[in-house]
N, CA, C and O atoms as a GROMACS GRO file, in nm:
protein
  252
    1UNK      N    1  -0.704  -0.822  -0.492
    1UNK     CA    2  -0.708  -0.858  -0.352
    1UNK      C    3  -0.745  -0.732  -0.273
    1UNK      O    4  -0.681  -0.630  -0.298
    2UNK      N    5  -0.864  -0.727  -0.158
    2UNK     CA    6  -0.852  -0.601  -0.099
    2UNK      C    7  -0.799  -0.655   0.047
    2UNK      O    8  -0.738  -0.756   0.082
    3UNK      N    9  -0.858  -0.528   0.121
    3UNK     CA   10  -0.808  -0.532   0.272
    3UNK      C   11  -0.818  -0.642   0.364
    3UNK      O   12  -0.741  -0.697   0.442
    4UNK      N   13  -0.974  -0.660   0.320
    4UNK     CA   14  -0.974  -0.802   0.420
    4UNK      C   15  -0.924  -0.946   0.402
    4UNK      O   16  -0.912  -1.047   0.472
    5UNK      N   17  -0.900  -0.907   0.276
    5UNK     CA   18  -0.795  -1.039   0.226
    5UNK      C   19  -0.684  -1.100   0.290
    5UNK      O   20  -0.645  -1.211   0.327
    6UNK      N   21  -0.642  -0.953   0.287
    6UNK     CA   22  -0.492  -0.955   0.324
    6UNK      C   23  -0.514  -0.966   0.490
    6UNK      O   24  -0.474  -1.072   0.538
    7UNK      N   25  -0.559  -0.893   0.562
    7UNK     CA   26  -0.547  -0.880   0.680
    7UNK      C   27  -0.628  -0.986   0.725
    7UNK      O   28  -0.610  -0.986   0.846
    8UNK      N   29  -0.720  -1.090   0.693
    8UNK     CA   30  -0.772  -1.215   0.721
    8UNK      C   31  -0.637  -1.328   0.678
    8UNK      O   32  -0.641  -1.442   0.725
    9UNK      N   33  -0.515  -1.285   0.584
    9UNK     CA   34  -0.411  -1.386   0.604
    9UNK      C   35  -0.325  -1.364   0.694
    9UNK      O   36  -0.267  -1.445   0.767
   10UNK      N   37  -0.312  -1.216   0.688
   10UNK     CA   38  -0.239  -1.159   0.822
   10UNK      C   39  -0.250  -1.222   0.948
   10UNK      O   40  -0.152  -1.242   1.021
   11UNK      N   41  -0.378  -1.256   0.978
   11UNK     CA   42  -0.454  -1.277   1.086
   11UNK      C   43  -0.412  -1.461   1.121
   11UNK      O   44  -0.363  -1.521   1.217
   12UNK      N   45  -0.458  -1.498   0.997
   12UNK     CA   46  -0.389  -1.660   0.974
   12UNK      C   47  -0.287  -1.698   1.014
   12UNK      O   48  -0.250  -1.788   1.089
   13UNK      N   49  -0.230  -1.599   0.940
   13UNK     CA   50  -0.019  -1.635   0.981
   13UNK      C   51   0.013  -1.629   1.150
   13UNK      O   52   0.054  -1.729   1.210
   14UNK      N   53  -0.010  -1.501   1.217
   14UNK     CA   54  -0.040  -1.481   1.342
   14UNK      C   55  -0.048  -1.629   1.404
   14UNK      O   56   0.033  -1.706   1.453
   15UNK      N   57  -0.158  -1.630   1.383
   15UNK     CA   58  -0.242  -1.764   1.477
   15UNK      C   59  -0.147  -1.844   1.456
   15UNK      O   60  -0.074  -1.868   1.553
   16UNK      N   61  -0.124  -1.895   1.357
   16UNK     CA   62  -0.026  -2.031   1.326
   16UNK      C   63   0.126  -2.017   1.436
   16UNK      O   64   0.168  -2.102   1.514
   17UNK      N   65   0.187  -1.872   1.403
   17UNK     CA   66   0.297  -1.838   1.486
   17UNK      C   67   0.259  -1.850   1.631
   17UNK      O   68   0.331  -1.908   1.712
   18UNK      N   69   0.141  -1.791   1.662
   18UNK     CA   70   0.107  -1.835   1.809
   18UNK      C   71   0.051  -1.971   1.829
   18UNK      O   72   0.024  -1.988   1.948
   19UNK      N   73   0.035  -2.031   1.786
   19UNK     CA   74  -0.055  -2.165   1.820
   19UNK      C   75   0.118  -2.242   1.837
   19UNK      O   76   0.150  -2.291   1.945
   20UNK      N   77   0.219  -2.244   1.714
   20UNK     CA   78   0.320  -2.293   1.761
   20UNK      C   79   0.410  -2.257   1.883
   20UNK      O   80   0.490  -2.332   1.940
   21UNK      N   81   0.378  -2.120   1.913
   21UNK     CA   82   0.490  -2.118   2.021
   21UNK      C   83   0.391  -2.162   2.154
   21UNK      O   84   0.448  -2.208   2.254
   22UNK      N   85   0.266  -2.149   2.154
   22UNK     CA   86   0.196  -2.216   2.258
   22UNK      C   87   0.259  -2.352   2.296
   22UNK      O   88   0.295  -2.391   2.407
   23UNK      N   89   0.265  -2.429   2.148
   23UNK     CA   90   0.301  -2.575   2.192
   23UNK      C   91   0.423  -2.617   2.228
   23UNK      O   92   0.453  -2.717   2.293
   24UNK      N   93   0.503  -2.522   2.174
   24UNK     CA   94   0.651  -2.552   2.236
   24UNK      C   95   0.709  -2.481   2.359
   24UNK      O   96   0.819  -2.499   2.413
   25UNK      N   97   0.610  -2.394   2.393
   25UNK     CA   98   0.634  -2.341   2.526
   25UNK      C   99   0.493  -2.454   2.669
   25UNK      O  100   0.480  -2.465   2.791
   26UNK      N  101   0.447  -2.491   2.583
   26UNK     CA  102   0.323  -2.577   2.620
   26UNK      C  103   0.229  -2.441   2.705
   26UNK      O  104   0.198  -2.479   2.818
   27UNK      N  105   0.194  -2.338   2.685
   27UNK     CA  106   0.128  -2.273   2.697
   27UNK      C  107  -0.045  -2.284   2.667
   27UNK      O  108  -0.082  -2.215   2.572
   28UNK      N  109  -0.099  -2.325   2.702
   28UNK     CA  110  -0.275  -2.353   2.643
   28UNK      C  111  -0.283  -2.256   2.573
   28UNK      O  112  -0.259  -2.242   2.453
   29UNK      N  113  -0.329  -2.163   2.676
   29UNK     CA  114  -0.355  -2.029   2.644
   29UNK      C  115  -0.328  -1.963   2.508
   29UNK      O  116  -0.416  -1.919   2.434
   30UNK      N  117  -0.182  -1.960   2.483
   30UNK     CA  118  -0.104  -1.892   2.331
   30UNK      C  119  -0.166  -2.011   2.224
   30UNK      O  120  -0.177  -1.997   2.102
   31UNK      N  121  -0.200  -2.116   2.295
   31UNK     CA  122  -0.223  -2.221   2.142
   31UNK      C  123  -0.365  -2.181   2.151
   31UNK      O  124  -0.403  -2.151   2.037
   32UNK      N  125  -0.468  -2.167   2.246
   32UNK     CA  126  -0.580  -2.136   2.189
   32UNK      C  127  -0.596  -2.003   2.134
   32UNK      O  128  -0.682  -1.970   2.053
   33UNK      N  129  -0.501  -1.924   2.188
   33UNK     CA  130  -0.545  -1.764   2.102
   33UNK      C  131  -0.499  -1.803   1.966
   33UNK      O  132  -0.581  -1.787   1.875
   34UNK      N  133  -0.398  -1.846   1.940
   34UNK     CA  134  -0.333  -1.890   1.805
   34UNK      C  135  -0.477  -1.938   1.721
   34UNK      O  136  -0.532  -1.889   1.623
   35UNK      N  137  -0.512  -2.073   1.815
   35UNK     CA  138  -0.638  -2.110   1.700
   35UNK      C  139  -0.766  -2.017   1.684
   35UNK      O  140  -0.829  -2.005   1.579
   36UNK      N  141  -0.798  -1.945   1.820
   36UNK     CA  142  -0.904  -1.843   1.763
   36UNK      C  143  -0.889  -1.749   1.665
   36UNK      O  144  -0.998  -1.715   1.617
   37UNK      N  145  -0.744  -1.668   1.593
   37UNK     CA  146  -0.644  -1.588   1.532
   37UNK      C  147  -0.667  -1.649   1.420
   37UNK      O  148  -0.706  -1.590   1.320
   38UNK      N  149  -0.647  -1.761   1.426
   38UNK     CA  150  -0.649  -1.821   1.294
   38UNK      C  151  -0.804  -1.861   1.246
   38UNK      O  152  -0.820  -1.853   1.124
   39UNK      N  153  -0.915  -1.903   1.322
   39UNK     CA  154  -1.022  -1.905   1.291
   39UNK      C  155  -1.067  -1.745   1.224
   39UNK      O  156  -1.088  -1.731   1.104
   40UNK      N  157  -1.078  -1.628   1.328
   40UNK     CA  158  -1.098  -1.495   1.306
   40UNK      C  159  -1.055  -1.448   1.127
   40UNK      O  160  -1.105  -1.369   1.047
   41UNK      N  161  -0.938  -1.546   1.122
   41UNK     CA  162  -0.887  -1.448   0.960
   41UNK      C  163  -0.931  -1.554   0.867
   41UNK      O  164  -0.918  -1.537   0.746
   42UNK      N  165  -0.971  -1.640   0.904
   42UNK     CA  166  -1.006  -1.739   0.818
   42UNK      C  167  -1.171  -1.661   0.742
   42UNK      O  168  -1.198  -1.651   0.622
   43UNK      N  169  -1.262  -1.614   0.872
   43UNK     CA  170  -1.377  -1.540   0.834
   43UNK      C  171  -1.355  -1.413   0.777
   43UNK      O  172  -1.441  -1.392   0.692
   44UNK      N  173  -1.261  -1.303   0.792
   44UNK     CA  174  -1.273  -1.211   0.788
   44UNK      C  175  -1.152  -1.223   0.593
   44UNK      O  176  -1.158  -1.136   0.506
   45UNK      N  177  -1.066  -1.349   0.588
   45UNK     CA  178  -1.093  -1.358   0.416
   45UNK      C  179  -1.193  -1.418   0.359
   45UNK      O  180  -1.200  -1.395   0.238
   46UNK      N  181  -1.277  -1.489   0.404
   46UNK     CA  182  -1.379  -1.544   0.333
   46UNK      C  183  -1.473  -1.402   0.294
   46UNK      O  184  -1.501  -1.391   0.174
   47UNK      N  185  -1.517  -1.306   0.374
   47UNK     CA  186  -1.600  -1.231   0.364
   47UNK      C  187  -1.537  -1.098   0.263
   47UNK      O  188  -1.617  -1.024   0.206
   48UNK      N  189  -1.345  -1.073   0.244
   48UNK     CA  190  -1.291  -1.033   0.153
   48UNK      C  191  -1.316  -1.117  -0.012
   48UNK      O  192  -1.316  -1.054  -0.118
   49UNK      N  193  -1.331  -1.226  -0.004
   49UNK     CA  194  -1.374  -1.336  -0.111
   49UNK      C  195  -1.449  -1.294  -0.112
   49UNK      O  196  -1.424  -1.212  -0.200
   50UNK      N  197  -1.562  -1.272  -0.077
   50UNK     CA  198  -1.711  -1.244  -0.109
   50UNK      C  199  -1.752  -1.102  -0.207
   50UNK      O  200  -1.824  -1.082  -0.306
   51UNK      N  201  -1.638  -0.998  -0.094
   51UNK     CA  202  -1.688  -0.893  -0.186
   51UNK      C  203  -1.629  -0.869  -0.295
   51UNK      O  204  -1.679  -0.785  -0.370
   52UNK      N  205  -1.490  -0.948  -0.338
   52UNK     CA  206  -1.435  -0.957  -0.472
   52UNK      C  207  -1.510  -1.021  -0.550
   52UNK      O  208  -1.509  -0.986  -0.668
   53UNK      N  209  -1.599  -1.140  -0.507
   53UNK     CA  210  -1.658  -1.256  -0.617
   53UNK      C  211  -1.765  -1.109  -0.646
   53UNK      O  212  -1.767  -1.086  -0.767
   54UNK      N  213  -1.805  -1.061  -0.608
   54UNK     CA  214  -1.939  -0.932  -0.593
   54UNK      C  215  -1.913  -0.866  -0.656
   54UNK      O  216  -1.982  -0.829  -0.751
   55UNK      N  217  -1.777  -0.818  -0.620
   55UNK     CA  218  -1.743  -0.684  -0.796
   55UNK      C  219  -1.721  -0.757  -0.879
   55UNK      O  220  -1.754  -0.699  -0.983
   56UNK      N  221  -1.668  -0.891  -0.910
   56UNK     CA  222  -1.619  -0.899  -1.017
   56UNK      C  223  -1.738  -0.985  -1.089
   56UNK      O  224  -1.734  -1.034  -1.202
   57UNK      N  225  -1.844  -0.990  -0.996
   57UNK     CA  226  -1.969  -1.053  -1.053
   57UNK      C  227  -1.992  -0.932  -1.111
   57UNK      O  228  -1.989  -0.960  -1.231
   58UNK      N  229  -2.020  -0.786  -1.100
   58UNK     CA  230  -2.084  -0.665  -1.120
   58UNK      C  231  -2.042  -0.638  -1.236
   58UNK      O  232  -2.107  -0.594  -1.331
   59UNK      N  233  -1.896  -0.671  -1.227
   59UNK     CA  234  -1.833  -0.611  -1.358
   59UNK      C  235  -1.891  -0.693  -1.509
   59UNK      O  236  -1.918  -0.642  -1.618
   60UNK      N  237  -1.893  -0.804  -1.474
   60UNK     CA  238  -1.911  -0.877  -1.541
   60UNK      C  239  -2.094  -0.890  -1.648
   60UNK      O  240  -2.123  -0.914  -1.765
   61UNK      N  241  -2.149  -0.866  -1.556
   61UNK     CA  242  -2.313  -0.836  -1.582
   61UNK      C  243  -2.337  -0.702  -1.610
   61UNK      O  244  -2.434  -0.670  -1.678
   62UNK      N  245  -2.234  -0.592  -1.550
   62UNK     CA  246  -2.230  -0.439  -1.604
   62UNK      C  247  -2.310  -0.368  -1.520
   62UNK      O  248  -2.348  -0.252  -1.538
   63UNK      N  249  -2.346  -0.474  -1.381
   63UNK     CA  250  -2.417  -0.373  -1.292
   63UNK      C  251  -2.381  -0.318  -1.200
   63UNK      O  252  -2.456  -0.240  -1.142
   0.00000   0.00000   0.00000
């Protein structure tokens, strides 16, 4: 797992914690930062996925 892994779930968890207290405070605002938070880490592990599938493609072919 590297950095952006983690800090794209980091980012996930966040959002989720804010998107709920948006709704129970009925705040828009905290629920949409919540869902942008959670969109943001959603990209930023996909693109940690990427560069793991990449080394471990490298390793694998020996390049």
């Amino acid at each position: 797992m590297n950095k952006d892994q983690v800090k794209g779930v980091g980012e996930q968890i966040k959002g989720k914690v804010n998107e709920a207290v948006g709704k129970v405070t009925n705040d828009p605002g905290k629920e949409l930062k919540g869902d942008l938070q959670q969109g943001a880490g959603k990209v930023q592990k996909a693109y940690g996925d990427a560069k793991e599938d990449a080394k471990d493609n490298a390793k694998r072919t020996g390049h």
